[in-house]
DSSP file (Angstrom, degrees, kcal/mol; ACC not computed):
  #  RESIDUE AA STRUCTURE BP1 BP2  ACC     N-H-->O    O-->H-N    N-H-->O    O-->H-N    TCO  KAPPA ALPHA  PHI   PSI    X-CA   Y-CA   Z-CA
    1    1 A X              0   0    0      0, 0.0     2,-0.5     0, 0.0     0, 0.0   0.000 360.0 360.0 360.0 112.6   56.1    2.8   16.3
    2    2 A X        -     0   0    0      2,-0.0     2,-0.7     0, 0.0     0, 0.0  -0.925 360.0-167.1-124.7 111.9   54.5   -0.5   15.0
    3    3 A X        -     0   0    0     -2,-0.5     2,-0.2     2,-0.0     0, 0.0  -0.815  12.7-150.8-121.3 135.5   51.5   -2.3   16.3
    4    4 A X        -     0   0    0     -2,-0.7     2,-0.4     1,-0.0    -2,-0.0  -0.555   8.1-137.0-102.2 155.7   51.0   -5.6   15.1
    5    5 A X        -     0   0    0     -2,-0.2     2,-0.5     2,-0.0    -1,-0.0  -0.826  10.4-158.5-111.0 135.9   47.3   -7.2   14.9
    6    6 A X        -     0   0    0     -2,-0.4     2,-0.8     2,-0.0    -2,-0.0  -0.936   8.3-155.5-120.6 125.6   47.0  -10.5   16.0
    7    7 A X        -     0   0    0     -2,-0.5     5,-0.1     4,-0.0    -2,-0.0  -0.660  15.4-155.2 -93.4  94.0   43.6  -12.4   14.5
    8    8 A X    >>  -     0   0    0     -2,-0.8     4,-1.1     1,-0.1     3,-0.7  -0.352  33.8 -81.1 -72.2 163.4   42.3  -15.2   16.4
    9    9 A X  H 3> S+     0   0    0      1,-0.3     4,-0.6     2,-0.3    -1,-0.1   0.338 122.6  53.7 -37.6 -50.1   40.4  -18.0   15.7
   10   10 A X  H >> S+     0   0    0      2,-0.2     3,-4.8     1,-0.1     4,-2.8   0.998 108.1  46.8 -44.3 -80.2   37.1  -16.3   15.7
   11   11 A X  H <> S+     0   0    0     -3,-0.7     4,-2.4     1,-0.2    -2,-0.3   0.876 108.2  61.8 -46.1 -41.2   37.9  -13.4   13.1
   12   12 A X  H 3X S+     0   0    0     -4,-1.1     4,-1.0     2,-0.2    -1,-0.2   0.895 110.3  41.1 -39.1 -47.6   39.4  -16.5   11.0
   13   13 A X  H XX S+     0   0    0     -3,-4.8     3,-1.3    -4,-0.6     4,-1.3   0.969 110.7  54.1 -83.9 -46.2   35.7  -18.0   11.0
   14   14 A X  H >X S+     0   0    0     -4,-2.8     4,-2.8     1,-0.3     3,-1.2   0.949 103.8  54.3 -41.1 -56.8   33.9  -15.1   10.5
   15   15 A X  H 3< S+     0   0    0     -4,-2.4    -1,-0.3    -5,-0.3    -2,-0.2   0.641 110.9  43.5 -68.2 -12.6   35.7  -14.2    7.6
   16   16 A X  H << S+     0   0    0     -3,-1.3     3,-0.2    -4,-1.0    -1,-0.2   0.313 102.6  70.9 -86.9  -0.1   35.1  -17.6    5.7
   17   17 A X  H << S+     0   0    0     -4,-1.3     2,-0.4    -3,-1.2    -2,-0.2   0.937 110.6  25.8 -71.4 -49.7   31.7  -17.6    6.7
   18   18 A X  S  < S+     0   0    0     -4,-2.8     2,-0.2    -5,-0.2    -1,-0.2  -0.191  84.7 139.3-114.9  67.4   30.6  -14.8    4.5
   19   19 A X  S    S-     0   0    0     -2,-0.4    -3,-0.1    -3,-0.2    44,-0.0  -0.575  73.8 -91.7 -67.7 145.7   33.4  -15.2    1.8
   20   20 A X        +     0   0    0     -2,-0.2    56,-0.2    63,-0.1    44,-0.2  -0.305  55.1 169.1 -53.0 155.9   31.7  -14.6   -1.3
   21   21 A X        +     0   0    0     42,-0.7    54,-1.5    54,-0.1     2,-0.3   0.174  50.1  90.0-160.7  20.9   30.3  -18.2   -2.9
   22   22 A X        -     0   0    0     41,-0.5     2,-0.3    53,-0.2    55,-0.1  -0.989  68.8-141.7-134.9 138.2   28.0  -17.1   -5.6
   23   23 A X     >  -     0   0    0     -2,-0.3     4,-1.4     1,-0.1     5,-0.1  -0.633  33.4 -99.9 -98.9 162.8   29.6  -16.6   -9.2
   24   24 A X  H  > S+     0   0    0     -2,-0.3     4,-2.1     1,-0.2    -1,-0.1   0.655 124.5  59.7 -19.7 -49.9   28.5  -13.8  -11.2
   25   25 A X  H  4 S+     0   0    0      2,-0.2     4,-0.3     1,-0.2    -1,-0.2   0.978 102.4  56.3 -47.7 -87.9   26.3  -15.8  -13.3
   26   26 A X  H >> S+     0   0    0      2,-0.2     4,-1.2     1,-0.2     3,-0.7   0.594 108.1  51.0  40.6 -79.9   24.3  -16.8   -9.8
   27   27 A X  H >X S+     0   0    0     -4,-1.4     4,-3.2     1,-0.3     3,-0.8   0.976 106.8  49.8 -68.5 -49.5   23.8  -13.2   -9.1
   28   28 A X  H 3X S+     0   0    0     -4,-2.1     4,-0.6     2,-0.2    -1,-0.3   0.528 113.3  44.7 -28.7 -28.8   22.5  -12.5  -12.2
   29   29 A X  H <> S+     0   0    0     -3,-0.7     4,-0.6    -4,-0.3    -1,-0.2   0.702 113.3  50.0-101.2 -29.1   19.9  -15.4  -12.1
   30   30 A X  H XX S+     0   0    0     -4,-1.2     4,-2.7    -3,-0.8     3,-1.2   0.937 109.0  53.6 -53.9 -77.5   19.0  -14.5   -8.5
   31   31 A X  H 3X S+     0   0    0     -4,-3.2     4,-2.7     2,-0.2    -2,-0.2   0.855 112.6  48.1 -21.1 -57.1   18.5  -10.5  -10.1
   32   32 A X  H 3X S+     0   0    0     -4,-0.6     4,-4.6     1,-0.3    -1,-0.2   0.853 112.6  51.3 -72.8 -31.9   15.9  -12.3  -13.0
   33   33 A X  H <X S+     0   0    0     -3,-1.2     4,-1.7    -4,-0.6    -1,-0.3   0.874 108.6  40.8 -98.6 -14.4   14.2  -14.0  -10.4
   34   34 A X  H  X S+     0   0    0     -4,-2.7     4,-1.5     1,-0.2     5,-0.4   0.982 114.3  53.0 -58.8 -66.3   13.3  -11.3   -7.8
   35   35 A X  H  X S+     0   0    0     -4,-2.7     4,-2.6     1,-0.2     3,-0.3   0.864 114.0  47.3 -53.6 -41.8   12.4   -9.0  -10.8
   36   36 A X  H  X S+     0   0    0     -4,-4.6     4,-2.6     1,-0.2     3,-0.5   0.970 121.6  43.3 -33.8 -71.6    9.8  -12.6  -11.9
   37   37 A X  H  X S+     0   0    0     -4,-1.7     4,-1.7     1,-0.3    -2,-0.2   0.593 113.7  40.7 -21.3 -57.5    8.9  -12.4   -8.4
   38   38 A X  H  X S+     0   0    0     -4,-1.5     4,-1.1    -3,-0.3    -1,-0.3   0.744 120.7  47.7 -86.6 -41.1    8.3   -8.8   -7.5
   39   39 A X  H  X S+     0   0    0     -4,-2.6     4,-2.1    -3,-0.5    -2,-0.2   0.951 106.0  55.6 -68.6 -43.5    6.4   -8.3  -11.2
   40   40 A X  H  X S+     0   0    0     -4,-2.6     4,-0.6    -5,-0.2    -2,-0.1   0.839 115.0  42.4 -42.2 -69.6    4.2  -11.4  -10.7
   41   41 A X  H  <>S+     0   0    0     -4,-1.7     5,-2.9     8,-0.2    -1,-0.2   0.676 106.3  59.4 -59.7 -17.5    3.0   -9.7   -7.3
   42   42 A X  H ><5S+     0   0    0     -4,-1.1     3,-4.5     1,-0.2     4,-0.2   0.958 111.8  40.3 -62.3 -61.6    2.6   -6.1   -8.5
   43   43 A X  H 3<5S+     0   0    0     -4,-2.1    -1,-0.2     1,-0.3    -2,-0.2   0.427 112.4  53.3 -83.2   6.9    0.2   -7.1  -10.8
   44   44 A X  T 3<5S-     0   0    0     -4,-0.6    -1,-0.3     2,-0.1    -2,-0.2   0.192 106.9-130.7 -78.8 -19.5   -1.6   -9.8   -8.3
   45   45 A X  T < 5 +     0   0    0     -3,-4.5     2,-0.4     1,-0.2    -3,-0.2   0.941  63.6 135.5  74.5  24.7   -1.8   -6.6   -5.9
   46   46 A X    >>< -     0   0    0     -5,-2.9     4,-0.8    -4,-0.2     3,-0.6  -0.759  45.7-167.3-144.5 113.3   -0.5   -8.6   -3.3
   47   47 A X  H >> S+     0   0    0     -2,-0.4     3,-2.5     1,-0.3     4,-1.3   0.854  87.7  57.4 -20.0 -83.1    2.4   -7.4   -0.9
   48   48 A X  H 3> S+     0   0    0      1,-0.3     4,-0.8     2,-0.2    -1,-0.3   0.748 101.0  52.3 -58.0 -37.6    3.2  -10.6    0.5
   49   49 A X  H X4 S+     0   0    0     -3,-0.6     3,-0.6     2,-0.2    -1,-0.3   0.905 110.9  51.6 -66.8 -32.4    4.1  -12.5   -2.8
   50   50 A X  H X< S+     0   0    0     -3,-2.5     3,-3.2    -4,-0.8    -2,-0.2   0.965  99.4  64.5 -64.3 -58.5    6.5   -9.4   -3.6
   51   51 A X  H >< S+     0   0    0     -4,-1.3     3,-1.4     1,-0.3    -1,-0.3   0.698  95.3  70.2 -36.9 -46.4    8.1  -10.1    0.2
   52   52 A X  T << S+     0   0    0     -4,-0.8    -1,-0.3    -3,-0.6    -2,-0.2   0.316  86.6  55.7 -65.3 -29.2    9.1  -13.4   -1.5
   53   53 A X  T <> S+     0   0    0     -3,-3.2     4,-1.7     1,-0.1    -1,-0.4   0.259  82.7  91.0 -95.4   4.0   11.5  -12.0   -3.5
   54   54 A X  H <> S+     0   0    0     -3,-1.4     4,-2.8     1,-0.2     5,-0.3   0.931  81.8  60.1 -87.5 -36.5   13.7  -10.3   -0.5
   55   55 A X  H  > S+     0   0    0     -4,-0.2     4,-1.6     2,-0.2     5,-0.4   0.860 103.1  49.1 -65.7 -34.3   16.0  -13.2    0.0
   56   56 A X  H >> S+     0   0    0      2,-0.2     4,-1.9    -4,-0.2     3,-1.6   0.992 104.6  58.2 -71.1 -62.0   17.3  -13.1   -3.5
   57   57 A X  H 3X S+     0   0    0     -4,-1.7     4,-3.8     1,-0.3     5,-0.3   0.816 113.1  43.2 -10.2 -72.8   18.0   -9.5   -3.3
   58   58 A X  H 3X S+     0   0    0     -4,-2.8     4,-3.0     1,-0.2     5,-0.3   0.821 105.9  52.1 -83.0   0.1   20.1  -10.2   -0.5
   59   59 A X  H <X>S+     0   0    0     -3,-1.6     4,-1.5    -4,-1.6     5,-1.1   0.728 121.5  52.4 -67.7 -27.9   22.0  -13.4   -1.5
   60   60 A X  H  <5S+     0   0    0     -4,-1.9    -2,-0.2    -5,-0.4    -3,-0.1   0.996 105.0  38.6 -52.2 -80.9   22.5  -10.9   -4.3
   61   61 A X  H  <5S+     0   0    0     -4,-3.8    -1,-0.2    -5,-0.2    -2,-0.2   0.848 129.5  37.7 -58.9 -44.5   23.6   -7.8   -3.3
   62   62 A X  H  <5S-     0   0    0     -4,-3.0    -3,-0.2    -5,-0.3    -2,-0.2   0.998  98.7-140.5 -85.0 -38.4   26.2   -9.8   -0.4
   63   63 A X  T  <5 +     0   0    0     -4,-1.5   -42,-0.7    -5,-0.3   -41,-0.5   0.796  67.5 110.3  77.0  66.8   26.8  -12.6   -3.1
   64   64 A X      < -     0   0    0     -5,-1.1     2,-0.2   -44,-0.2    -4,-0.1  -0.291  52.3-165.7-167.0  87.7   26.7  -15.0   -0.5
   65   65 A X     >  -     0   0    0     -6,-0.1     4,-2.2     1,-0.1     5,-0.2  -0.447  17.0-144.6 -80.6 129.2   23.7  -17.7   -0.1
   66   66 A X  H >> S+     0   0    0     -2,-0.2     4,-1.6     2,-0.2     3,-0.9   0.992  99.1  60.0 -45.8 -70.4   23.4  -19.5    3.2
   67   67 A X  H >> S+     0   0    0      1,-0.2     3,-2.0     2,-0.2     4,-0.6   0.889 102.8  44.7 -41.8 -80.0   22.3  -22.4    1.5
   68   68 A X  H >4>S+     0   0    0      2,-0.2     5,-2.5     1,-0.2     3,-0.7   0.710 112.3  60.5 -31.0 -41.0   25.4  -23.0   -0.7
   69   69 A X  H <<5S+     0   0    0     -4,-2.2    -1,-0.2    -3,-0.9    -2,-0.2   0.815 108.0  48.2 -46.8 -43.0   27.4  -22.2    2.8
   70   70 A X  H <<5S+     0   0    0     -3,-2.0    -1,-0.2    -4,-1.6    -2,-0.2   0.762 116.1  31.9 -54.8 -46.1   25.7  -25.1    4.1
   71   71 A X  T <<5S-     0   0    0     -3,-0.7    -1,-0.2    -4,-0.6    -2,-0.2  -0.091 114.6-108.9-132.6  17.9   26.0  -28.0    1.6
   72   72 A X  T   5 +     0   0    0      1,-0.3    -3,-0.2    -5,-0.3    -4,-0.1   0.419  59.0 156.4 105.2  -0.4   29.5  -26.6    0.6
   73   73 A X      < -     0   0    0     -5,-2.5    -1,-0.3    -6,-0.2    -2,-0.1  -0.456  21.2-171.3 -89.5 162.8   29.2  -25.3   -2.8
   74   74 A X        +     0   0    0     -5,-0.0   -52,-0.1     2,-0.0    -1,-0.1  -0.618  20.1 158.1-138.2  53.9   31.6  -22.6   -4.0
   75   75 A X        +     0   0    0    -54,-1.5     2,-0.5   -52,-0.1   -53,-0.2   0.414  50.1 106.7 -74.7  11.8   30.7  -20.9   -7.5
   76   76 A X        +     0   0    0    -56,-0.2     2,-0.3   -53,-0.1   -53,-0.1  -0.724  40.7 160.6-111.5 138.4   32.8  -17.8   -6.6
   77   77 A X    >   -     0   0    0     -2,-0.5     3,-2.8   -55,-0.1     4,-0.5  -0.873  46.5-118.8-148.0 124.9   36.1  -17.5   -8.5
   78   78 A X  T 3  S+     0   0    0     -2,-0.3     3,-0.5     1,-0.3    -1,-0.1   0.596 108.8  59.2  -9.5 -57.6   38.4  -14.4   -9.0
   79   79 A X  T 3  S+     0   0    0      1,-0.2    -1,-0.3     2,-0.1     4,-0.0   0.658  81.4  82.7 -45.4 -39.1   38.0  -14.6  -12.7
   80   80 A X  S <  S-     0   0    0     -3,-2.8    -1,-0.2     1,-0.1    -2,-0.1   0.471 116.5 -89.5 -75.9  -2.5   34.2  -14.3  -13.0
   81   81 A X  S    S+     0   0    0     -3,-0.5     2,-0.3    -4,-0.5    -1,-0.1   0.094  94.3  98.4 133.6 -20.7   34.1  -10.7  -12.8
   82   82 A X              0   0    0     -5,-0.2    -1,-0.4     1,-0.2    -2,-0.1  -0.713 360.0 360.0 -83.5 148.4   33.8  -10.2   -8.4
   83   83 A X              0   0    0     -2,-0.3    -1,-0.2    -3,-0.1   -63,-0.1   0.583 360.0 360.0-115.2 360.0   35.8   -9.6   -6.2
């Protein structure tokens, strides 16, 4: 008993929308600058400046910026240490 999956066109796009596209390096620089970000506002007291910082977190954590998606770039490569 075998059932084959057939992936259309959609699932095709989806899955190269959020391909990884940020190389290690990237995340790392993205990491330095939330922690700027988030320290910069602690000690200013002020919530909102901290909020500032949320977008790198996630470009982070998925290692996938919208922007780069956008204008084409592609820093992700096996080698560099994600997968």
């Amino acid at each position: 008993m075998s059932t084959s999956i057939e992936k259309t066109g959609t699932e095709n796009k989806s899955q190269t929308f959020f391909q990884h596209n940020l190389s290690l390096v990237d995340v790392i620089l993205r990491y330095a600058v939330l922690m700027i970000i988030v320290i910069i506002g602690g000690a200013l007291g002020s919530i909102p400046i901290m909020l500032l910082g949320m977008p790198f977190f996630w470009t982070a954590i998925m290692g996938w910026c919208p922007v780069f998606y956008a204008l084409g770039i592609n820093h992700h490569t096996a080698k560099n240490g994600m997968s």
